[in-house]
N, C-alpha and C positions, 0 to 999 in steps of 0.2 A: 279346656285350652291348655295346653302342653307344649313347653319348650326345655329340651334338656339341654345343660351347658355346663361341659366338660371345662372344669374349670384349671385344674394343676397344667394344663397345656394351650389353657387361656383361648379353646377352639367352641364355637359358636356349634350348638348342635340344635335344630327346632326337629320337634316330633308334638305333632300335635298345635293345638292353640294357648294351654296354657304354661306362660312362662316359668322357666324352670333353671336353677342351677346345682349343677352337681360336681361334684368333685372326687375323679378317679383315685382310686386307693387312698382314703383318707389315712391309713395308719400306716402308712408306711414309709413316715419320716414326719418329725419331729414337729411341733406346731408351739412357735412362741407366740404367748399371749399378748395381745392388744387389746388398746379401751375401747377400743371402735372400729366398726366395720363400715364402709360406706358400699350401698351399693345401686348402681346404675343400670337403668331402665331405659331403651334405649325403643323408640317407634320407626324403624325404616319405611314407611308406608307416606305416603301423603294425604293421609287424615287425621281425624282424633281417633284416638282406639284408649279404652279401659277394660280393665281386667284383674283376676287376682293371678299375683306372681308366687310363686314358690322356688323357698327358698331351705336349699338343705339344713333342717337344725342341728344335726353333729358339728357339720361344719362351724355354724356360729357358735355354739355354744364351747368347742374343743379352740378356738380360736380365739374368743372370749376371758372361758377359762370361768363361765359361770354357769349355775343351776339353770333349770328351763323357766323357772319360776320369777326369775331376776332379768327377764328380757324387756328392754326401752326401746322401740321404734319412732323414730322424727321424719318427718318430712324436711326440703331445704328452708323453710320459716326457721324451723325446730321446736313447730308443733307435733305432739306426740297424735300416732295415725293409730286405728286401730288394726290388731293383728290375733292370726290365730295358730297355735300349732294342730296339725294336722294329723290322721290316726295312721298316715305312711310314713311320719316323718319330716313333716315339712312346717316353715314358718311362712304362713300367708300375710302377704300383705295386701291391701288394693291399690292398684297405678291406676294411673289418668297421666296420656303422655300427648304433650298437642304434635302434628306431623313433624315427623323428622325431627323429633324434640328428645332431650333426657331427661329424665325424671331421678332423684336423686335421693335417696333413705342413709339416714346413718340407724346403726343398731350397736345398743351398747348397755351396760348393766344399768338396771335402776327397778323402781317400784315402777310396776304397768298400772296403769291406769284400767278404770273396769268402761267398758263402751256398748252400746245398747248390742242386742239380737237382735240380729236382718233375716241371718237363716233359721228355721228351728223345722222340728218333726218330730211327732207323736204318734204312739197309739192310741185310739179311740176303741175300749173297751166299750164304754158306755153306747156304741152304734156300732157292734155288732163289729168288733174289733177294723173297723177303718184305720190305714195308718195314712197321715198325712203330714204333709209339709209346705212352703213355704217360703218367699224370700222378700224382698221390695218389689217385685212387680208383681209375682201372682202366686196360685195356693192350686198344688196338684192333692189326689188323694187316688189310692188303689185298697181294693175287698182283699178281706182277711177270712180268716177259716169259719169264724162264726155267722158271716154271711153266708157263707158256703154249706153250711150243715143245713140251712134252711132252704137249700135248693134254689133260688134265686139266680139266676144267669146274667152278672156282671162281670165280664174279662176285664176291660180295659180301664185307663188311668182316665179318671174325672180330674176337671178342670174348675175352679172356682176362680171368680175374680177379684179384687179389690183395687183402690184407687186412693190408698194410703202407703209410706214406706212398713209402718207399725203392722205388728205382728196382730195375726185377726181370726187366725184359724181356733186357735183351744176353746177362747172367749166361745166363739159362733155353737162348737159343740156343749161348751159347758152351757151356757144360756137357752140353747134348746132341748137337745139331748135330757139333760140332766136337771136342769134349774124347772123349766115351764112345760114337757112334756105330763108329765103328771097328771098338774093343775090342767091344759089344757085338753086330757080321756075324760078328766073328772067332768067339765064343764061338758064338754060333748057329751056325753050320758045324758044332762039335765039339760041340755039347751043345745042343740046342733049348729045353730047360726054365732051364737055367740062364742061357740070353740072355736070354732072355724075363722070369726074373727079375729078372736086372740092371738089363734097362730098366724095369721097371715100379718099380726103386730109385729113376731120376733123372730119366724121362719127366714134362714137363709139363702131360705130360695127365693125370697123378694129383698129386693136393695133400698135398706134405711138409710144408706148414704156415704157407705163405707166397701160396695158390693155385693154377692152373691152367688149365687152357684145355679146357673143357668145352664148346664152341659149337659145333653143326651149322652148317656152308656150304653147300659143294657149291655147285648150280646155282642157289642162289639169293640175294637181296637182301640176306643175310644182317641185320646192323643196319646201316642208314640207309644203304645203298649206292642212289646215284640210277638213273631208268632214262626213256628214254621210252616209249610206249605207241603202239599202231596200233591203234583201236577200241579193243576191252578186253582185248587182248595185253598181255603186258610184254615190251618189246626187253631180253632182259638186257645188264648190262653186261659188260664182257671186265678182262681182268690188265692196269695199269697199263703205260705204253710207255718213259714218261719222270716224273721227279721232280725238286724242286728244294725243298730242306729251306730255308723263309724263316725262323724262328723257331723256335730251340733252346733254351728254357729260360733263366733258375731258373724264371720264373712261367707263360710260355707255348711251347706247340709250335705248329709251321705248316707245312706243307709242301702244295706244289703238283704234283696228279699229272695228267699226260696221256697220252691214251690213243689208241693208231694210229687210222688212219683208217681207216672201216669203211662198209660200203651200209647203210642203211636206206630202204626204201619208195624205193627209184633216187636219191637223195640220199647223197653221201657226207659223211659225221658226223664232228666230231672232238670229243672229250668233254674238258673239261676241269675241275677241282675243286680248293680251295681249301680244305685241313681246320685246324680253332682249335680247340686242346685248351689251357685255361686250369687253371690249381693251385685245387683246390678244387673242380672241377666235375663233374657227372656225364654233363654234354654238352658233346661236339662240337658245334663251328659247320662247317658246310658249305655256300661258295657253290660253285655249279655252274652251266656254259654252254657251249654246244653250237654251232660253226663247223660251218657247211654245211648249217642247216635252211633250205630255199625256200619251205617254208608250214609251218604250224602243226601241232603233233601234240602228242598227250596226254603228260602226264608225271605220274610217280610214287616215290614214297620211302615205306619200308618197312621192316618188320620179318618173320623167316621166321617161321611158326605150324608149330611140328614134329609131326607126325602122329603122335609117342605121345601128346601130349597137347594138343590143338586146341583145348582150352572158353576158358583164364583171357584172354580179348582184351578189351581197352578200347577203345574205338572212343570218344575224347572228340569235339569239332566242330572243334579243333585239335592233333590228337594221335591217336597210336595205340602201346597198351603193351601188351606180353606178360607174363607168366611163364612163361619157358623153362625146361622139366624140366633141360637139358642134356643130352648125349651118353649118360651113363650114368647115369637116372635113380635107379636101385636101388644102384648104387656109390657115386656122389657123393653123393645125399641131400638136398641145399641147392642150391635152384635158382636162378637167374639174373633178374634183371629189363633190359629192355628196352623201347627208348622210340622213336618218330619222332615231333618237334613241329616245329609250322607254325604258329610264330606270326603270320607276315603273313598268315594265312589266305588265302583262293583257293581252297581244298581241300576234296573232300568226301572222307570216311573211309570204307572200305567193305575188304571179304574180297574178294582176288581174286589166285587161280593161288596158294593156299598161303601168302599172305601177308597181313596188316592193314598198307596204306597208305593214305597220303592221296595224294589225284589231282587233277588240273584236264586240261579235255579241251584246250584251247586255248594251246597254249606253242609262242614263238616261239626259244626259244634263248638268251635273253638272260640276265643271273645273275642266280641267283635261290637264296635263303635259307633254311636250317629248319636242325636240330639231331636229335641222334641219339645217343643213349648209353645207360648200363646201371647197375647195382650187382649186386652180391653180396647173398644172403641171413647169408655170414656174416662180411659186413664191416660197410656203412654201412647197409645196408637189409634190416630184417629180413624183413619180411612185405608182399603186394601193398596193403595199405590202405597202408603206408609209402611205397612207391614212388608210390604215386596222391599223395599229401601234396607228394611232395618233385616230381614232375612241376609242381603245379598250383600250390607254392612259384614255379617256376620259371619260368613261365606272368605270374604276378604281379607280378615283378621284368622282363620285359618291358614291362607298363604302366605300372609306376610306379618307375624303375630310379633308381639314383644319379645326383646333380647335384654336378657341381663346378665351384669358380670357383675360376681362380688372381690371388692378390693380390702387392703389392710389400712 
């Protein structure tokens, strides 16, 4: 979510959903220091809307007149909030603004306080380099190269659930992967039932009460994994080649994955992706762009529609959501919701090759924007009317997102 806000001419710019302030030609006239910066978060909309704002750190820190290391964020109590700087350049904070309300941060020098990790992501050497991440609502994961060396056919972005704020992903691989994988070959060898039970003790793919990972992949798009198209093909996509983790937490993850280079249609491809997992959200941001397109060809993002159960699809004009049964519909019992939105529109929505995406026939490669996420039926989202509310919540805060100004 993007808002840019030209700030030396005090003019309100939105691009995007998250809030943003900027300030034309910072150097080009003189900036006397101040103890404090205040600055105002403003919700035009007539609801509650939260969100991380960004806010330029040159500006505060040149304005200030301190190191990045000596930044104090308060809320109006003047309890210190927590915040993060950013790998563009920006000081995050999180708002919560009730309708038509302002929200009101002073920033100013002092010791920060240290505040838990909402966002994180890793690589998972240990399974076959998996790299995953993470926020307070759920745990995505996408195949890295040493899946791929073993020939296995996994494109898309797996989804895991949880029904904790607390970080749950490393623990799940360390504890199985690594800690009781082992022990549990070694018991199978001597005892098949009792391996089998062991694992089904610490397996993440049964819920001990903290979640699990109940998501079909396989060969396809899984959630919001991009693709391009040849007619009304989808080119799937392949296991990440390379990665570069920009943004670790407390408030936000980011990480940039690429992908070898590959034919499509005598054109060699190189895929590149951008993924923004923010505290509080139920979506990823996803830009994506493509080195080595010489003409145009369709593209598409998606959601997989799993053939136990093919009806619950939404096809909105910017959006497409499921309810996924999950893997073991009759085991697990609480199924899954799943989303691909397109809010810069472009897109027509439509069923194809097993999936609800949205499409445009005519893409040159260039980045290009949408969002992709999930909930739990027995976390944040009980029921599919719930998930359509919080999809079209989210939808809403695109058009009419947070404004802020920073003042001296």
């Amino acid at each position: 979510m993007k808002v840019r806000i030209i700030i030396a001419l005090l003019l309100l710019v939105t691009v995007g959903t998250t809030a943003r302030v900027r300030q034309r030609n910072p150097q080009s006239r003189k900036v006397t220091p101040v103890e404090r910066i205040v600055v105002e978060v403003s919700n035009p909309s007539s609801e509650y809307r939260e969100q991380i704002v960004e806010i330029p750190l040159d500006s505060v820190l040149s304005r200030l007149n301190i190191p990045a290391d000596s930044i104090r964020v308060r809320e109006a109590a003047g309890l210190d909030v927590p915040f993060q700087l950013s790998h563009d350049g920006y000081l995050l904070v999180e708002a919560s603004v009730r309708k038509g309300g302002v929200a009101r941060f002073t920033i100013s020098k002092g010791n920060p306080q240290t505040f838990p990790v909402v966002c994180h992501g890793a690589l998972h050497p240990e399974r076959k380099d998996d790299f995953a991440w993470e926020n307070d609502r759920g745990c995505y994961r996408v195949y890295g190269p040493a899946l791929e060396r073993t020939g296995e056919r996994s494109f898309g972005i797996d989804v895991w659930t949880k029904n904790t704020p607390e970080l749950v992903v490393d623990e799940r691989f360390r504890i199985e992967d690594i800690v009781m994988m082992p022990t549990i070959d070694s018991l199978r060898r001597v005892n098949r039932h009792q391996g089998d039970s062991l694992y089904r003790t610490i397996s993440y793919h049964h819920d001990h009460g903290r979640g699990l990972d109940p998501y079909k992949v396989g060969s396809t798009l899984g959630c919001g994994a991009p693709a391009l198209m040849l007619g009304d093909s989808i080119v799937m996509p392949y296991c990440f080649a390379d990665y570069k983790v920009l943004d670790d937490g407390p408030l936000r993850f980011s990480v940039e994955l690429t992908q070898s280079p590959r034919m499509v249609d005598g054109m060699t491809i190189t895929e590149h992706r951008i993924i923004t997992l923010d505290k509080g959200s139920n979506f990823n941001r996803m830009t994506v762009w493509y080195d080595g397109l010489t003409r145009p060809v369709g593209f598409c993002s998606g959601v997989v529609i799993q053939s136990e159960d093919p009806d619950p699809v939404v096809l909105g004009t910017n959006y497409v959501a499921y309810t996924d049964p999950t893997d073991q519909p009759n085991v697990h019992q609480a199924p899954l919701y799943v989303a691909a939105l397109f809010p810069n529109g472009s897109v027509t929505t439509r069923r194809l090759q097993g999936h609800a995406v949205g499409a445009f026939p005519q893409y040159d490669g260039a980045p290009y924007t949408y969002y992709f996420g999930s909930a739990w039926s027995k976390y944040d989202v009980r029921t599919p009317e719930e998930w359509q509310a919080r999809i079209a919540w989210f939808l809403r805060s695109q058009e009419a997102p947070l404004q802020v100004i920073m003042k001296n």
